[in-house]
C-alpha positions as CSV (number, residue, x, y, z in Angstrom):
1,X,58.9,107.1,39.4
2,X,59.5,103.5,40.4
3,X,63.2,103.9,40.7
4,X,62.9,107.1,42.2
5,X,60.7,105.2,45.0
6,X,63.4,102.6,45.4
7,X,66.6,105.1,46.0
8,X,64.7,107.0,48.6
9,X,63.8,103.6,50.0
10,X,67.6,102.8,50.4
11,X,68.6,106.3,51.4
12,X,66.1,105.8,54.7
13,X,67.4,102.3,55.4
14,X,71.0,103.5,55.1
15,X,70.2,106.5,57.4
16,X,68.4,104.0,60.0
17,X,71.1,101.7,59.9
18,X,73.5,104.9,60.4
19,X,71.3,105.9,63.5
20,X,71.4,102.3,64.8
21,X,75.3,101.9,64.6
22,X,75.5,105.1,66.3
23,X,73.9,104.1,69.0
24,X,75.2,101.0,69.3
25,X,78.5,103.2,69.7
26,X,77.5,105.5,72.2
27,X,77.0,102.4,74.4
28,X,79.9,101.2,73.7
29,X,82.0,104.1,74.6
30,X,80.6,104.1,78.4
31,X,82.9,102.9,80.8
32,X,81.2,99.9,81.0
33,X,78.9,98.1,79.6
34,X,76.0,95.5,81.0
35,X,75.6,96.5,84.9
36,X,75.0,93.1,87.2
37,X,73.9,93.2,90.3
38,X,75.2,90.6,92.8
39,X,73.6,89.7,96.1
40,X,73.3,86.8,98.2
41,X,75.4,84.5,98.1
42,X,77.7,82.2,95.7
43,X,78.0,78.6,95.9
44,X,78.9,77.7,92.6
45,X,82.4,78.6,90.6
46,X,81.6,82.3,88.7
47,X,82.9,84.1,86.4
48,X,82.6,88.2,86.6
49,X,83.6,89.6,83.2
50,X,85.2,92.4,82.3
51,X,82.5,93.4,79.5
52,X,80.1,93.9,83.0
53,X,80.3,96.4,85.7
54,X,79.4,94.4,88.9
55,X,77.4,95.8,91.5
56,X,77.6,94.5,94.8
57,X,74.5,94.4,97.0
58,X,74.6,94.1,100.6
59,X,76.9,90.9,102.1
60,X,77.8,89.4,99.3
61,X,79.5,85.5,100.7
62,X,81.7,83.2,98.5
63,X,80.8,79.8,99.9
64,X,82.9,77.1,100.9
65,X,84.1,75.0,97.6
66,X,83.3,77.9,95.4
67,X,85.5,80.0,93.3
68,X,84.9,83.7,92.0
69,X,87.1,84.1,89.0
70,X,87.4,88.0,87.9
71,X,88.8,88.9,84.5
72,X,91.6,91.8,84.7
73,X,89.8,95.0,83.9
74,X,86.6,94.4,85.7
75,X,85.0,96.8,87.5
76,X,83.4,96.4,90.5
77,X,81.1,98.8,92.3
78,X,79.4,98.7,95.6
79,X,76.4,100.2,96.5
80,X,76.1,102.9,98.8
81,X,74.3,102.4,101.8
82,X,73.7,98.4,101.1
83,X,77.3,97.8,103.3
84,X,78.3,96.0,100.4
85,X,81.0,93.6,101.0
86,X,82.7,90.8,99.2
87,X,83.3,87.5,101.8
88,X,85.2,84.6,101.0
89,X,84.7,82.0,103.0
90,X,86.6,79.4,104.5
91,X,87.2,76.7,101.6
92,X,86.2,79.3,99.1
93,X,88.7,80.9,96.7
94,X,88.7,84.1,94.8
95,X,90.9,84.4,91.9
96,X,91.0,88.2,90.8
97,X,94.6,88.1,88.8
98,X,94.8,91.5,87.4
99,X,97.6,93.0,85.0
100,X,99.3,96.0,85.3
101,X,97.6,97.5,82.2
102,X,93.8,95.8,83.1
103,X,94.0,95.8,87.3
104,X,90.6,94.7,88.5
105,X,88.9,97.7,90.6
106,X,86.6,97.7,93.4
107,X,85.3,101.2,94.1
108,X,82.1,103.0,95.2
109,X,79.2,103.3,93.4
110,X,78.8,107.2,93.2
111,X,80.3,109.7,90.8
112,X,83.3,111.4,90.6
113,X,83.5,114.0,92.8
114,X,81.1,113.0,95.6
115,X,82.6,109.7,96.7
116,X,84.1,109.1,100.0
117,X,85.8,107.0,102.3
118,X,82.5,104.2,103.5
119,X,81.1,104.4,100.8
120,X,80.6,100.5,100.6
121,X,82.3,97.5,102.9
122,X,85.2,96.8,101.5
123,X,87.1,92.8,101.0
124,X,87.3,90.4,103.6
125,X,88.9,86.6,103.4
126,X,88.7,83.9,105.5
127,X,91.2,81.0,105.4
128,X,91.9,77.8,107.5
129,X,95.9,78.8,109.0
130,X,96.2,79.0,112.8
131,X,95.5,82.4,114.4
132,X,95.9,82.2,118.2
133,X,92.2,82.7,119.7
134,X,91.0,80.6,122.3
135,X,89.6,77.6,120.1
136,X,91.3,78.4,117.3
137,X,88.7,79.8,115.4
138,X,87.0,83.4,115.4
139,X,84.1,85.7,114.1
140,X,85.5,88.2,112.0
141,X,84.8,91.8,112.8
142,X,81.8,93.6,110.7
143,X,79.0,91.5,111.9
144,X,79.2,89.5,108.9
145,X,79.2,86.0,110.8
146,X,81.9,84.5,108.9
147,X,84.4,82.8,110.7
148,X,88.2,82.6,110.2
149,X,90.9,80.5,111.4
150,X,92.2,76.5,111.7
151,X,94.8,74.0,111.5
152,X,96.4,74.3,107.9
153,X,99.2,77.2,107.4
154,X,99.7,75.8,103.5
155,X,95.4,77.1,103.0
156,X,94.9,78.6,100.0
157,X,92.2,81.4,99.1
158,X,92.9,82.7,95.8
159,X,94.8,85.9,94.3
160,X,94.4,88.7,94.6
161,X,97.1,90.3,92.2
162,X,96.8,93.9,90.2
163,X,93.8,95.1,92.3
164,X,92.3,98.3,93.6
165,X,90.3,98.9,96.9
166,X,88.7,102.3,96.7
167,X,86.2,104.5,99.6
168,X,85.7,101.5,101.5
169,X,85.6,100.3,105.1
170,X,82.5,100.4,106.8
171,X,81.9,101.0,110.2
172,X,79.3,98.7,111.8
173,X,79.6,100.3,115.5
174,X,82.2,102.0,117.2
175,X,84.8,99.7,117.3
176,X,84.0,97.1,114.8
177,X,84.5,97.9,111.4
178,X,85.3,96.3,108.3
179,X,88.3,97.4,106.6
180,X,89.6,97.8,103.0
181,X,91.2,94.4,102.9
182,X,90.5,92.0,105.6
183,X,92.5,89.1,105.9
184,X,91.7,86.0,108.7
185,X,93.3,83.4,109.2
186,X,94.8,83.3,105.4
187,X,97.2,80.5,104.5
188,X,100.5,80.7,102.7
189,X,99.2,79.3,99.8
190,X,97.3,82.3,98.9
191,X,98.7,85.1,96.5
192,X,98.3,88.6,97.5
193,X,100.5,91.0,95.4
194,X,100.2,94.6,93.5
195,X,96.9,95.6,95.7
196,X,96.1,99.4,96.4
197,X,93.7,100.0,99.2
198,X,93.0,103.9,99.0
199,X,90.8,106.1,100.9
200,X,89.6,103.7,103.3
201,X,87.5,104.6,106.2
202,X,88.8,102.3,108.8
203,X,92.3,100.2,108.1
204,X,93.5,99.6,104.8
205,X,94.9,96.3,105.7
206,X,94.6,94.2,108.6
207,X,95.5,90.5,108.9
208,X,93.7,88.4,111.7
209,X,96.4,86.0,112.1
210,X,97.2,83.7,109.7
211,X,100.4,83.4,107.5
212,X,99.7,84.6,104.5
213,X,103.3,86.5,102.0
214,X,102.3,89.7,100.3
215,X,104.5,91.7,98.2
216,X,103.8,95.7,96.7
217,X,101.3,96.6,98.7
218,X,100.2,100.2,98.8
219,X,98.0,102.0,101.5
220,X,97.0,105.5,100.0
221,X,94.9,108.0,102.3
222,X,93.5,105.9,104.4
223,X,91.6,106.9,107.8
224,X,92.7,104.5,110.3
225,X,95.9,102.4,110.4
226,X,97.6,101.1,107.0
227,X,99.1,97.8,107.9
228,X,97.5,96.5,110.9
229,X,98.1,93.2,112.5
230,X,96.6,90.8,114.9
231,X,95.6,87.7,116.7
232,X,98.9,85.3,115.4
233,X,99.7,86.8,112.1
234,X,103.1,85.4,110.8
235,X,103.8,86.2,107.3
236,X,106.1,88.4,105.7
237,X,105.6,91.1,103.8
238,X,108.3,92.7,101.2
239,X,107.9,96.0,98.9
240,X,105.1,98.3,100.0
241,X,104.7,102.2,99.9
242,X,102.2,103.7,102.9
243,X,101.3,107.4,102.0
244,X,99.1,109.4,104.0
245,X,96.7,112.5,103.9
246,X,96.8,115.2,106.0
247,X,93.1,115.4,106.9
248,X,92.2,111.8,106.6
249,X,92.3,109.8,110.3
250,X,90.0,108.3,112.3
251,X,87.4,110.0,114.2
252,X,88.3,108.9,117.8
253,X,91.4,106.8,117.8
254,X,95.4,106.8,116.8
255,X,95.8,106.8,113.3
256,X,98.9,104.6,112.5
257,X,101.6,103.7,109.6
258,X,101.7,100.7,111.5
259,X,99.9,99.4,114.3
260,X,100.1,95.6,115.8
261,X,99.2,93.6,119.1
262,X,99.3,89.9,119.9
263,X,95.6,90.2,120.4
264,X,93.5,92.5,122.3
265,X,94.7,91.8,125.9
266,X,98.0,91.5,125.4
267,X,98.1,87.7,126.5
268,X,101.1,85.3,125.4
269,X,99.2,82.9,123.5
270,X,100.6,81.3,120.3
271,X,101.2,81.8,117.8
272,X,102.4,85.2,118.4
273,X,102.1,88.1,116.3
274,X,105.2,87.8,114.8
275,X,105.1,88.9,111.3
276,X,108.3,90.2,109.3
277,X,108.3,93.6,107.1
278,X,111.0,94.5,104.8
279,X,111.5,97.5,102.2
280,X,108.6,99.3,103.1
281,X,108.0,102.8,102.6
282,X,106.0,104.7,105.4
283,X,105.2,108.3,104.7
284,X,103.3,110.4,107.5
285,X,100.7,113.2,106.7
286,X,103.8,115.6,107.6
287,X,105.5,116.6,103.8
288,X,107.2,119.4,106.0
289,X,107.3,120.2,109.8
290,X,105.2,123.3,109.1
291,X,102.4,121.2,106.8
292,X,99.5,122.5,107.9
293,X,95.8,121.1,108.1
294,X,97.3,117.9,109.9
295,X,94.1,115.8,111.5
296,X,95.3,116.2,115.0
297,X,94.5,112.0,115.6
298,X,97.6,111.2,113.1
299,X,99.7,109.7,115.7
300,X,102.8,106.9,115.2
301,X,104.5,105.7,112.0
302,X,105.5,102.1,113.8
303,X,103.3,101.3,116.8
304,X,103.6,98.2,118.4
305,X,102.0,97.0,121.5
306,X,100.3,94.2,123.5
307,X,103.0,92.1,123.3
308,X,103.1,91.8,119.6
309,X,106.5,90.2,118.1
310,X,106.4,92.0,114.6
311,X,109.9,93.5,112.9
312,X,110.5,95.6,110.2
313,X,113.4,95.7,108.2
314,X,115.3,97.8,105.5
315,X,112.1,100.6,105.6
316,X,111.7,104.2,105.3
317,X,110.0,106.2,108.7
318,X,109.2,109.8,107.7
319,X,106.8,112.7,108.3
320,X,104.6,111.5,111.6
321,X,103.8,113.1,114.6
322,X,106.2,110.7,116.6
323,X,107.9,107.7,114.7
324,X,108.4,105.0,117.3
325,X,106.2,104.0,119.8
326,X,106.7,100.7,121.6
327,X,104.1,100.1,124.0
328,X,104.2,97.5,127.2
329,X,106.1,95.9,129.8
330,X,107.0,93.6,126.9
331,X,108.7,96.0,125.2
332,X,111.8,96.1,128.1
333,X,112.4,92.7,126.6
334,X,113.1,94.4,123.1
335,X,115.4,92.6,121.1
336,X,115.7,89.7,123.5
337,X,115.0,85.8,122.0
338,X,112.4,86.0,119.8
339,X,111.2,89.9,120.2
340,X,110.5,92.3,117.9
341,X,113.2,94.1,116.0
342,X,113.5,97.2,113.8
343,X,116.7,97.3,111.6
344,X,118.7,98.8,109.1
345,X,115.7,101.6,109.1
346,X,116.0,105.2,108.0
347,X,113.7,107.7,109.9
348,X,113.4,111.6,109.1
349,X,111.0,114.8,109.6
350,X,109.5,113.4,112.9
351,X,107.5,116.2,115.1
352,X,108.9,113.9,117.8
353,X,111.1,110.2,117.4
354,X,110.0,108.4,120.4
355,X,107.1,108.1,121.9
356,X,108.8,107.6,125.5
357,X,107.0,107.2,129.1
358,X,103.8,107.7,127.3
359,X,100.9,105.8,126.5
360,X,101.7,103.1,128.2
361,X,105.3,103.1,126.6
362,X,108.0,101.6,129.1
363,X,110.8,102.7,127.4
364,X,113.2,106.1,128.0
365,X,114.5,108.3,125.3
366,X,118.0,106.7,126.2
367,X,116.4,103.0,125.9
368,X,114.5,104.0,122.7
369,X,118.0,105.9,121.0
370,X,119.9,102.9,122.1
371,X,117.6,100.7,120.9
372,X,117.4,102.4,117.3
373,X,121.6,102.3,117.3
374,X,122.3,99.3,118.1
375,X,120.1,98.1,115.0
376,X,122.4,100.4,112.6
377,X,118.9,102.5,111.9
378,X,119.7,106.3,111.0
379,X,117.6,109.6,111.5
380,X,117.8,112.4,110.0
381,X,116.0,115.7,110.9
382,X,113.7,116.3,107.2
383,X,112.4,114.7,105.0
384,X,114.6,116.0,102.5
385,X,117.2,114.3,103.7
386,X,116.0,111.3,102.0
387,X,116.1,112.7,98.6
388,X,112.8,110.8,97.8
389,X,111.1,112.7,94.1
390,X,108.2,113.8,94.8
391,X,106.4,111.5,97.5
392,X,104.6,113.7,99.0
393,X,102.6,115.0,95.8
394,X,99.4,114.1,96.4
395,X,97.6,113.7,93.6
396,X,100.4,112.0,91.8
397,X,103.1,110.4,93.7
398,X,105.8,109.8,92.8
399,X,108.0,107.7,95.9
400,X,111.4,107.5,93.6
401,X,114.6,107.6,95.4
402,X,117.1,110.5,93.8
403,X,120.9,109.9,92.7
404,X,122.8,110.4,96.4
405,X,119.6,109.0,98.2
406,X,120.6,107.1,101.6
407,X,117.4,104.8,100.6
408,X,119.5,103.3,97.4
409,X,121.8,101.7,100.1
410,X,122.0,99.7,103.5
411,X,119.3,96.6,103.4
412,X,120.9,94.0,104.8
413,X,119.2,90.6,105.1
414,X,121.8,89.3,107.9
415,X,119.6,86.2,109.4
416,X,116.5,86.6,107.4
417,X,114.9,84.2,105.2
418,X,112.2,84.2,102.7
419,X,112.9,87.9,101.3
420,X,113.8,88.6,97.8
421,X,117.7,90.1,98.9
422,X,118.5,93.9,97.1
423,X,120.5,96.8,98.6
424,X,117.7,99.4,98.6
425,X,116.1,100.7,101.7
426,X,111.8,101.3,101.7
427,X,109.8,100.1,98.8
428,X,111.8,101.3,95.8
429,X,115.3,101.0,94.3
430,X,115.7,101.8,90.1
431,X,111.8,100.2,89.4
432,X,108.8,102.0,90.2
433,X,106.8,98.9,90.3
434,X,103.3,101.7,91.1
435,X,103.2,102.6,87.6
436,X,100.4,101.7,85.4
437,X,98.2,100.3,87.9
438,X,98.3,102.6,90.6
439,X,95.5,105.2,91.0
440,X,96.4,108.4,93.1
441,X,93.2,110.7,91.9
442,X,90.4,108.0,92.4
443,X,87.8,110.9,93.2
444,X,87.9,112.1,89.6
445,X,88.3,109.3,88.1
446,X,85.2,108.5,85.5
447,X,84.1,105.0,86.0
């Protein structure tokens, strides 16, 4: 009877323990574990581990002589309707050094399937390099009273290297947002490499002067411009793919591949806007000429204006509403001492090429052909043309220039320094460096 007792005895603790472990399993299996919530701000080094899923609440600020260090794989969530932002500060550093197999994701907070673009804030950083407003310091858009700019080009903020940006960019009021990735003022000594910014509400990057180097960069769906540049910015930027949607733009203005000024007047004060893009790839919302649903404020793939000085080299123009559109009496200057330049480009499937005698343009069609001639650019009526794979797939992208492609060919780097030198035209050659990390279905994703 005794034994008897005793077996059943063990049979119950072996089926608790059973229960238990399965538990302890199912917890396990969710995408994430322990969820931390993270408000305020932080003035002490931290560590955000990958066993967590962070939630940001509301401004979160990264204070000066502080580093946030985030292991590759975290997740990082921002609460809805909290504007939830990450801010570095000047003299702070964040260090989010992702790998290709663990990249380091900040998305919204809400499931699959019912996310969208402003859902939370998005990333802004704020170093000590010069930028060219009066004083040479400034507030940085978003309300968020941090303050960007200095006297040190070499500053260093962190890394920011295998990293998402998903549904961000919130707008405060019309006309002052806060984008995907926000960058003022950010010295060279920073690391910015391998980020996506996708399905941003407002720009997925913009860089407040500064002279920060970035390298594969991708801008996927977002609403207003991709690459966006301002206020001094002089770094250079090498390797980046810019696909857009059809029916994501913004609400009242141009939506842009690129869009840059000198600042917001158009003044001449240093330093200039100047920054230098090579081997970019810069797809429009247009797959076709016949694509329908196209959000009718899609605009320009390269628009430059208010006496801005930025180039772009060995890159891919296809599928806009108009390709070119250089905007300004500065512009009758093009390609004189110091100006802007656009070389050794390819351009196909534009609606229109030019944007000429419009919008404040100063250039003819004869000015604007000569102009893309004379800097051994080619256009070619479709998008075809280009023998790109399957870059317009969204949903799963694939950018790939085919055998015979005219993008496998041409980059010259005649003049330039600072650029990693290859013969491929737009972001890709043999490599697609987008695989692994890159995430072109975010909405279903289960996090």
């Amino acid at each position: 009877m005794n034994r008897k007792k005793s077996n059943l005895l063990l049979i119950a603790v072996a089926l608790l323990g059973l229960a238990l472990t399965s538990c302890d399993k199912n917890d396990d299996e969710s995408p994430k574990g322990t969820k931390k919530t993270v408000s305020g701000e932080i003035s002490q080094n931290t560590l955000w581990e990958a066993k967590d899923t962070i939630i940001l609440d509301g401004y979160v600020y990264v204070k000066s002589g502080a580093t946030l260090t985030i292991e590759p794989g975290t997740l990082i969530k921002g609460l809805s309707d909290s504007k939830a932002c990450l801010i570095v500060e000047r003299g702070a550093k964040i260090v989010a050094n992702g790998t290709a197999q663990k990249p380091i994701v900040f998305t919204s907070d809400k499931p699959a399937g019912e996310r969208k673009p402003g859902d939370w804030a998005g990333i802004i950083v704020c170093g000590k390099a010069p930028i060219n407003q009066t004083g040479g310091e400034a507030e940085v858009e978003g309300g968020t009273g941090a303050v960007y700019g200095g006297t040190d080009p070499n500053d260093n903020s962190g890394i920011l290297r295998y990293v998402r940006i998903e549904f961000a960019g919130f707008e405060v009021s019309n006309g002052n947002e806060i984008n995907g990735l926000t960058m003022g003022g950010v010295g060279s000594g920073t690391t910015i490499e391998y980020v996506q910014v996708s399905f941003g509400r407002d720009d997925s990057y913009e860089w407040f002067g500064g002279n920060v180097n970035a390298k594969y960069l991708v801008s996927y769906r977002g609403g207003d411009d991709d690459f966006d540049t301002d206020n001094g910015y002089s770094g250079k930027v090498q390797f980046g793919l810019i696909l857009r949607g059809p029916e994501e733009a913004d609400k009242s203005d141009a939506s842009n591949g690129f869009e840059s000024d000198n600042d917001a007047s158009g003044s001449s004060n240093s330093p200039l806007t100047s920054a230098k893009f090579s081997n970019i790839t810069i797809l429009g919302p247009y797959a076709t000429k016949t694509q329908a649903n196209i959000n009718p404020n899609h605009k320009f793939g390269l628009r430059l204006r208010r006496n801005t000085r930025l180039s772009l080299y060995n890159s891919i123009i296809a599928g806009f509403n108009t390709g070119i559109s250089l905007e300004g009496p500065s512009m009758t200057l093009y390609n004189a001492a110091n100006g802007p330049e656009i070389k050794n480009c390819l351009m196909a499937g534009m609606i229109k090429n030019y944007n000429a005698k419009t919008d404040g343009t100063s250039l003819t069609q004869e000015q604007y052909e000569t102009m893309f001639t004379t800097g051994n650019n080619t256009l070619y009526t479709e998008n075809a043309d280009l023998k790109l794979t399957n870059a317009w797939n969204w949903g799963n992208v694939n950018p790939m220039p085919q055998a015979g492609s005219p993008a496998l060919s041409g980059a010259s780097f005649t003049g330039l320094t600072g650029f990693e030198t290859v013969t491929f035209r737009g972001g890709f050659g043999t490599q697609n460096w987008t695989e692994g990390w890159c995430n072109w279905d975010p909405q279903n994703t289960n996090y």
